[in-house]
C-alpha positions as a Markdown table, in Angstrom:
| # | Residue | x | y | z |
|---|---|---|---|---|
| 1 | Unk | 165.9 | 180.7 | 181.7 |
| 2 | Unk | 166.9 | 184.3 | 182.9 |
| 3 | Unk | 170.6 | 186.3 | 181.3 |
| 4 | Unk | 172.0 | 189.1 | 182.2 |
| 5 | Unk | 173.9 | 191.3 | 180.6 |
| 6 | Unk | 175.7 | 194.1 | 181.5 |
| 7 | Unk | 178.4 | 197.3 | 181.1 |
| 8 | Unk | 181.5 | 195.8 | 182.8 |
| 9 | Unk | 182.1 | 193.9 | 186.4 |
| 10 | Unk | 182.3 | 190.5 | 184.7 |
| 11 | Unk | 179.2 | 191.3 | 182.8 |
| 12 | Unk | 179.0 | 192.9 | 178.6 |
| 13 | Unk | 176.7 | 193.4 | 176.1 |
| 14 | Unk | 177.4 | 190.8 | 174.2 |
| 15 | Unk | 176.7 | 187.3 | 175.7 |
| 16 | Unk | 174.5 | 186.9 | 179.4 |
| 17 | Unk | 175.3 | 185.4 | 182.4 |
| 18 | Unk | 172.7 | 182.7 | 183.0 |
| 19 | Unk | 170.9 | 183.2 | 186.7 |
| 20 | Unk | 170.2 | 180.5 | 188.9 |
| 21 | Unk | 166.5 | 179.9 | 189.9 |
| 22 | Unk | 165.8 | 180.1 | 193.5 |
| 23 | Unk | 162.2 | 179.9 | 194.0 |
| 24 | Unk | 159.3 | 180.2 | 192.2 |
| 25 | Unk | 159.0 | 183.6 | 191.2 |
| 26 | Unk | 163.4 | 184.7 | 192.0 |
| 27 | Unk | 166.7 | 184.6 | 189.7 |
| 28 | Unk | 169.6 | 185.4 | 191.7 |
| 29 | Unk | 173.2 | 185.9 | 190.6 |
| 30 | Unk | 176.5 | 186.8 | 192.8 |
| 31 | Unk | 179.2 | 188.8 | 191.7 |
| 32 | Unk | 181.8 | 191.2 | 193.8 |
| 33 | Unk | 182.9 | 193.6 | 194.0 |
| 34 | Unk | 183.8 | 196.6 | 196.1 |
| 35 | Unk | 183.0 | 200.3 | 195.9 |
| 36 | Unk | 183.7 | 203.6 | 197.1 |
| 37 | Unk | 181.7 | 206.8 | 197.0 |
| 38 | Unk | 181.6 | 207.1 | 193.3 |
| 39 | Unk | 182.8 | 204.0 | 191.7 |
| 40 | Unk | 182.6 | 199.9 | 191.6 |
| 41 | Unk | 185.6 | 197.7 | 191.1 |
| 42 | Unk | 185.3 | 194.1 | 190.3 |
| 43 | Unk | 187.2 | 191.6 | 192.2 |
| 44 | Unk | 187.0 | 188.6 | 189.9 |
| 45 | Unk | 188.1 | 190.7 | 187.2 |
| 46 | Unk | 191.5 | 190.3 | 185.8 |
| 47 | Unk | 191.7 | 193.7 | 184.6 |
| 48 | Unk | 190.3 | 195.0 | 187.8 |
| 49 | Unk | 187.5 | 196.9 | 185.9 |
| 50 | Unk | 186.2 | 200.1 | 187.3 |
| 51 | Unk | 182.8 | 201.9 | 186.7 |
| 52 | Unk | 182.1 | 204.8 | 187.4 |
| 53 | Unk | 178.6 | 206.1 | 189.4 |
| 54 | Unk | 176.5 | 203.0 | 187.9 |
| 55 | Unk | 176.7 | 199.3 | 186.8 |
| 56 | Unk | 173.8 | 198.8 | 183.8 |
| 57 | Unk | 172.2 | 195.8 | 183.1 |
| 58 | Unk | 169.5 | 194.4 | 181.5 |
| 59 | Unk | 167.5 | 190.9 | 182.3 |
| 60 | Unk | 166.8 | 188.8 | 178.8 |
| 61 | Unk | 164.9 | 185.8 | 178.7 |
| 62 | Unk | 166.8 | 182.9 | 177.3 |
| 63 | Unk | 169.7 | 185.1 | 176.4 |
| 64 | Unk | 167.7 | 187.1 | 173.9 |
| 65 | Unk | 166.4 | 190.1 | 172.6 |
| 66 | Unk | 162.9 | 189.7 | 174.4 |
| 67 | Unk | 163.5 | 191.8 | 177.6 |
| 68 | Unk | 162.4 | 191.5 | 181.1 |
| 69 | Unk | 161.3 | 194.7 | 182.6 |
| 70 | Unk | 163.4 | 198.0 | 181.7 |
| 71 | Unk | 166.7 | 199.2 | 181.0 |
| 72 | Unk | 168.1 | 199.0 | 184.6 |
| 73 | Unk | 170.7 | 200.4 | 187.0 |
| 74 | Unk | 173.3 | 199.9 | 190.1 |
| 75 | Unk | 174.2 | 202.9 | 191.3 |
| 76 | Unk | 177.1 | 203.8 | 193.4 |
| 77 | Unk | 176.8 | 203.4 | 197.2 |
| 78 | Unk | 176.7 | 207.1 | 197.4 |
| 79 | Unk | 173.5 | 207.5 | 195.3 |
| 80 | Unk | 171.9 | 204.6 | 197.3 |
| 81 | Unk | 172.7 | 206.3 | 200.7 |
| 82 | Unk | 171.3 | 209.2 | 200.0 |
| 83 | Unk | 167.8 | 207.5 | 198.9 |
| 84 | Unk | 167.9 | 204.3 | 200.0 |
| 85 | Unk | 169.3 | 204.6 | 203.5 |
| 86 | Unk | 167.6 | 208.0 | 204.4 |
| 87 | Unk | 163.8 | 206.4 | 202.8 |
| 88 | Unk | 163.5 | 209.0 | 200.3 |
| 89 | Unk | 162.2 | 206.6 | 197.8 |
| 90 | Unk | 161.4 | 203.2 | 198.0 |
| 91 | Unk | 161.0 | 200.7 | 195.4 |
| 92 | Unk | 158.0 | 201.1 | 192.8 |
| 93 | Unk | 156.4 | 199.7 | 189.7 |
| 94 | Unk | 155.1 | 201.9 | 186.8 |
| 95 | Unk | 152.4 | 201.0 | 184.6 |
| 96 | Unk | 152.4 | 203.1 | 181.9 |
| 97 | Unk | 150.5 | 202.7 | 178.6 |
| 98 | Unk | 151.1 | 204.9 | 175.1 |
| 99 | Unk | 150.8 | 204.5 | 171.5 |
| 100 | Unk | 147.4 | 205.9 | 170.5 |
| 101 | Unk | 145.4 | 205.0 | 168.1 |
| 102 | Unk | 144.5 | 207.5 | 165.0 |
| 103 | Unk | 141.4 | 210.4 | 165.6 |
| 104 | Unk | 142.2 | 212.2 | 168.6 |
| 105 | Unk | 142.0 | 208.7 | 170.5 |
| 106 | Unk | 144.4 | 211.0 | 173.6 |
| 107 | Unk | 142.0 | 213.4 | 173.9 |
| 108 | Unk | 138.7 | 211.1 | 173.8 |
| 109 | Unk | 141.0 | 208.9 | 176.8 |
| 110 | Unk | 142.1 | 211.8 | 178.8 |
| 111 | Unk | 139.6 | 213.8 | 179.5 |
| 112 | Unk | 136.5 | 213.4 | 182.3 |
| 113 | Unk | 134.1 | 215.5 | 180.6 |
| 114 | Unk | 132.9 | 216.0 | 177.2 |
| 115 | Unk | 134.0 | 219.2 | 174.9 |
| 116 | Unk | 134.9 | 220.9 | 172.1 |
| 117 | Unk | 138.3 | 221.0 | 170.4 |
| 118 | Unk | 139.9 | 222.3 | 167.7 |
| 119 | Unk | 141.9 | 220.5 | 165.0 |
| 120 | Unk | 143.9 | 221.1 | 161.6 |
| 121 | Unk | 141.3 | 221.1 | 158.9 |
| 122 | Unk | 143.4 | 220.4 | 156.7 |
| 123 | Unk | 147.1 | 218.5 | 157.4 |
| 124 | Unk | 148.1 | 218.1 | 161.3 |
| 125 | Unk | 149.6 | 220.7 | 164.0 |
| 126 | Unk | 152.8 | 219.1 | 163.3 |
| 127 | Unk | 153.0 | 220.5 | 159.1 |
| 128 | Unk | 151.1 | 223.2 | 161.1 |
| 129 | Unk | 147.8 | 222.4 | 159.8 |
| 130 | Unk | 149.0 | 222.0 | 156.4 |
| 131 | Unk | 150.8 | 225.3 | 156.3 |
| 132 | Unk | 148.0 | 227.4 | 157.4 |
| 133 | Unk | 149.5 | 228.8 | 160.6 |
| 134 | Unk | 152.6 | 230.7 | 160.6 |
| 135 | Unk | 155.6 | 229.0 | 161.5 |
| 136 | Unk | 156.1 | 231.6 | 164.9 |
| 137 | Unk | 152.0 | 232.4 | 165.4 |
| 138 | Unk | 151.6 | 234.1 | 168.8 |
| 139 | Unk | 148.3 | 232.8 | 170.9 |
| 140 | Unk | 145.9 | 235.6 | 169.3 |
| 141 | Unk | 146.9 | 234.2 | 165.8 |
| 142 | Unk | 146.7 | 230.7 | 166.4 |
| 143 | Unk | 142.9 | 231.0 | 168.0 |
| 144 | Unk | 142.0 | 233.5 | 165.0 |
| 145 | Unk | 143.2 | 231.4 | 162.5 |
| 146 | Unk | 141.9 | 227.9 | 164.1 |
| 147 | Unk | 138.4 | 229.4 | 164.0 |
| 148 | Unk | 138.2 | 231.5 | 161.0 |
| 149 | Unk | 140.6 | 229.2 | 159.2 |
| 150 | Unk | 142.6 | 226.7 | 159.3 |
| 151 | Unk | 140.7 | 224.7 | 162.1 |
| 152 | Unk | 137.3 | 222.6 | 162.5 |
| 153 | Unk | 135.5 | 221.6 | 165.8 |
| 154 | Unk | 135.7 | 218.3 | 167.1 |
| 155 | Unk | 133.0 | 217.2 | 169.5 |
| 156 | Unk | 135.1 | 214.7 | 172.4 |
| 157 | Unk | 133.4 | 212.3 | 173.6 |
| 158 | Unk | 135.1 | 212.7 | 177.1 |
| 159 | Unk | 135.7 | 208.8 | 178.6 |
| 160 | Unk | 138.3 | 209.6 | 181.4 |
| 161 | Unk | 135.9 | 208.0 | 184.0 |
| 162 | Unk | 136.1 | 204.8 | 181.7 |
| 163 | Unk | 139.8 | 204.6 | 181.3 |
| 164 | Unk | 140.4 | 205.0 | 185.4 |
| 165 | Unk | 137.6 | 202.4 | 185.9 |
| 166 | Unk | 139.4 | 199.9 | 183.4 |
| 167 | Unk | 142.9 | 200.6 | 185.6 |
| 168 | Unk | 141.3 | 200.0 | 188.7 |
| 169 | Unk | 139.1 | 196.8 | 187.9 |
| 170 | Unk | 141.3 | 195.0 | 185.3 |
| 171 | Unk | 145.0 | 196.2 | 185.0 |
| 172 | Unk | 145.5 | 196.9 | 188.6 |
| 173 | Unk | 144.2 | 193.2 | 189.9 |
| 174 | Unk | 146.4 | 191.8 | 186.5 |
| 175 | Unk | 149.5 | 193.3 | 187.7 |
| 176 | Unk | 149.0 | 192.1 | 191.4 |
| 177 | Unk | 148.0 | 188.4 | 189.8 |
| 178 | Unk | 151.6 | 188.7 | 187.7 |
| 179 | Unk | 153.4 | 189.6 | 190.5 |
| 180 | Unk | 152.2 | 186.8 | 192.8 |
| 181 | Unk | 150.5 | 189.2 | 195.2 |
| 182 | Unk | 153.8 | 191.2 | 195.9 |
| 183 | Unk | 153.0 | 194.6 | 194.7 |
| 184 | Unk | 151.7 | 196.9 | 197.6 |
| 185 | Unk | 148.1 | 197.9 | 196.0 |
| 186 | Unk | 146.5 | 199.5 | 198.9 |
| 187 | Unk | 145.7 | 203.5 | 199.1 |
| 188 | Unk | 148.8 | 204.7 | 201.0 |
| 189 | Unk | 151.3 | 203.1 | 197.6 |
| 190 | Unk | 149.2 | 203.4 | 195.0 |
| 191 | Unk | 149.8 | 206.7 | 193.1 |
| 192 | Unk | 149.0 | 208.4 | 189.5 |
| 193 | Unk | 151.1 | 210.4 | 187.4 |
| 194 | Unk | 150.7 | 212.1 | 183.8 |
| 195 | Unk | 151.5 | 215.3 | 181.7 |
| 196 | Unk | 149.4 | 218.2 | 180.1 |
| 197 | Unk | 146.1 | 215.9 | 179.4 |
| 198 | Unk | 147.4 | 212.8 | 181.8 |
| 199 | Unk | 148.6 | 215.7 | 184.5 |
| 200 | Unk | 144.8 | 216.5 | 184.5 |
| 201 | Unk | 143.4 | 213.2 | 184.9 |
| 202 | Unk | 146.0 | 212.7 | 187.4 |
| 203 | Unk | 144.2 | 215.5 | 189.3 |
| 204 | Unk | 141.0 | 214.5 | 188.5 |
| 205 | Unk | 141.8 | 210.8 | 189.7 |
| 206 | Unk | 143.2 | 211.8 | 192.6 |
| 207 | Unk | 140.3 | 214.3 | 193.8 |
| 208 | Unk | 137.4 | 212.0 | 192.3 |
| 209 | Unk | 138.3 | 208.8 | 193.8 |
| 210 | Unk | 140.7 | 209.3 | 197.4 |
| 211 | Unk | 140.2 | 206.0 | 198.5 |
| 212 | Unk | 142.1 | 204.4 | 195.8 |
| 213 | Unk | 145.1 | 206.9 | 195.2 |
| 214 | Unk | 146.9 | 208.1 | 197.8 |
| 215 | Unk | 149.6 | 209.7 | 195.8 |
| 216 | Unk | 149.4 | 211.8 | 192.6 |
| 217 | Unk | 151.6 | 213.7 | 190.5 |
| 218 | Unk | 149.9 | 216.6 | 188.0 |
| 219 | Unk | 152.9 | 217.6 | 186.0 |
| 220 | Unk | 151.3 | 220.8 | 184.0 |
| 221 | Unk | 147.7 | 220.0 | 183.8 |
| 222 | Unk | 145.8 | 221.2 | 181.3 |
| 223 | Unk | 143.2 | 222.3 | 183.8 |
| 224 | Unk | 141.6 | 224.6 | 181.0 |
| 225 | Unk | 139.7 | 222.0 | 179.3 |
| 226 | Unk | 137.5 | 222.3 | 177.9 |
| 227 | Unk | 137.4 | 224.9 | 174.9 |
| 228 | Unk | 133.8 | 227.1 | 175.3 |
| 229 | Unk | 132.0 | 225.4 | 173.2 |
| 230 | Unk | 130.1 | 229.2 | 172.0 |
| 231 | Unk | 132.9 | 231.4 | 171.9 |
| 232 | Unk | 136.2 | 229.0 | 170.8 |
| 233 | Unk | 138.7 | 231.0 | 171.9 |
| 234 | Unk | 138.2 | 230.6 | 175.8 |
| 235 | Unk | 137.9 | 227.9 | 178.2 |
| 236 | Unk | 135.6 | 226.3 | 180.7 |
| 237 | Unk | 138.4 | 224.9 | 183.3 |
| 238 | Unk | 135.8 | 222.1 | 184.1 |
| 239 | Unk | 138.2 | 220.7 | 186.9 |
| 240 | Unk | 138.3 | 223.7 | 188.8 |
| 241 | Unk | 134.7 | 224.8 | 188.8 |
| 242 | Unk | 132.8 | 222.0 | 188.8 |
| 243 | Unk | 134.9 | 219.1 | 190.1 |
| 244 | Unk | 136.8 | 221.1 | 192.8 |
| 245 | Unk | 133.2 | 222.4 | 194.2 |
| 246 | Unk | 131.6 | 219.0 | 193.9 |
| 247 | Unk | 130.5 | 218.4 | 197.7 |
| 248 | Unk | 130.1 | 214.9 | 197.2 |
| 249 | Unk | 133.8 | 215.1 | 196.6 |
| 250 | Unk | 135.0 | 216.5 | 199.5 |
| 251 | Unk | 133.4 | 214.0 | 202.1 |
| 252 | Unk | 135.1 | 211.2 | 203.7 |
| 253 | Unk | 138.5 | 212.1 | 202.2 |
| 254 | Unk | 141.4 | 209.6 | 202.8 |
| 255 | Unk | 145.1 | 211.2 | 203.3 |
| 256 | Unk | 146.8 | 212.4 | 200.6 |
| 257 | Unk | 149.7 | 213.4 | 198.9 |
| 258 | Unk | 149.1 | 215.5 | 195.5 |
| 259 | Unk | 152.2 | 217.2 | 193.8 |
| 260 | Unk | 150.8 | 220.0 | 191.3 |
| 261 | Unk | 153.4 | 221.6 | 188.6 |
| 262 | Unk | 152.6 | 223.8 | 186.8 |
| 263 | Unk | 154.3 | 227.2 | 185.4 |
| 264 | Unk | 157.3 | 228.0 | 183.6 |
């Protein structure tokens, strides 16, 4: 059995409304109310409760704290006709993943090729490697010190290739097998996104294997990796120089979309 709950419009935080089971796979509920440019009003409300810009809500399962999907939102009829209406976005589904393990796991996940890196010899970068590095070090300081002093190399393994394999052979057919073959899993709507490390396998995802993404987001990409492995305090930029110029790479290319940010 499906709740929800919500932040006004005959709905609280407090105690669900149950949903009523339509189909197989769909809980619907009906509620009204009527809106204007920025607000909702409820019509079965005897206070005649009014939201401004959004109704939230979330979906529990059996009235409880186990949630279905993520925090979501109703917004007002404005927002929707700006998006919605004029097909700037269309409805998508993320599949995100976090949490790492211990021992650099990040870098060992999100990164395509193997390289060196630098790490606290002592401590971590966030008690700045056990107080080694000055609390406001400027660039020059921080690659002096990491080599001379505070820092030790770390040889990653580099198992990007791996980690886009797994998404593409087992989570990707999971999610369409969850979803009763209604997520949109062809080239054109399926897209990759990620930040610093994740913004350059985003890149390298995108360029490496066209037929499968069709849309990519590379928010600040750490396109520098990885650290020369003889001099430590310059880098190899890997993605540009040797992926980039890969012909086998730039055959056969399917359309694409690719959104690079990067700067400050």
């Amino acid at each position: 059995m499906l709740y929800i709950r919500g932040n006004g419009l005959g709905f609280n935080w407090t105690t669900g409304k149950k949903m009523t089971k339509t189909s197989t796979d769909t809980w619907e509920i009906n509620f009204n109310f009527t809106s204007s440019d920025d607000v909702f009003r409820c019509q079965d409300c005897s206070n005649n409760m009014t939201i401004n810009k959004k109704l939230e809500y979330r979906i529990l399962i059996a009235d409880k704290t186990n949630m279905i999907g993520g925090y979501s939102e109703l917004l007002a009829p404005i927002i929707d006709k700006l998006l919605a209406e004029t097909g700037t976005t269309k409805e998508f589904i993320i599949i995100g993943y976090g949490d790492y393990q211990p021992d650099h796991e990040r870098f060992f996940l999100l990164t395509p090729v193997p390289g060196t890196f630098l790490t606290c010899a002592n401590g971590t970068f966030y008690n700045l490697c056990d107080n080694c590095l000055p609390i406001n070090y400027t660039v020059d300081e921080y690659q002096r010190l990491m080599i001379e002093k505070c820092g030790k190399r770390d040889n990653i393994e580099g198992i990007g290739d791996r980690l886009l394999n797994y998404f593409i052979d087992k989570v990707r057919p999971k999610a369409q097998e969850l979803a009763n073959d209604r997520i949109l899993i062809d080239q054109p709507n399926t897209g990759v996104i990620g930040y610093s490390l994740g913004g350059l396998m985003s890149c390298y995802a995108a360029w490496t294997r066209s037929s499968i993404f069709g849309l990519a987001a590379c928010q600040s990409p750490s396109l520098w990796w990885p650290v020369n492995n003889t001099t430590l305090n310059s880098c190899d930029f890997d993605f540009i120089n040797n992926t980039l110029r890969d012909q086998s790479f730039q055959q056969n290319r399917f359309p694409q979309t690719i959104d690079l940010d990067a700067g400050n």
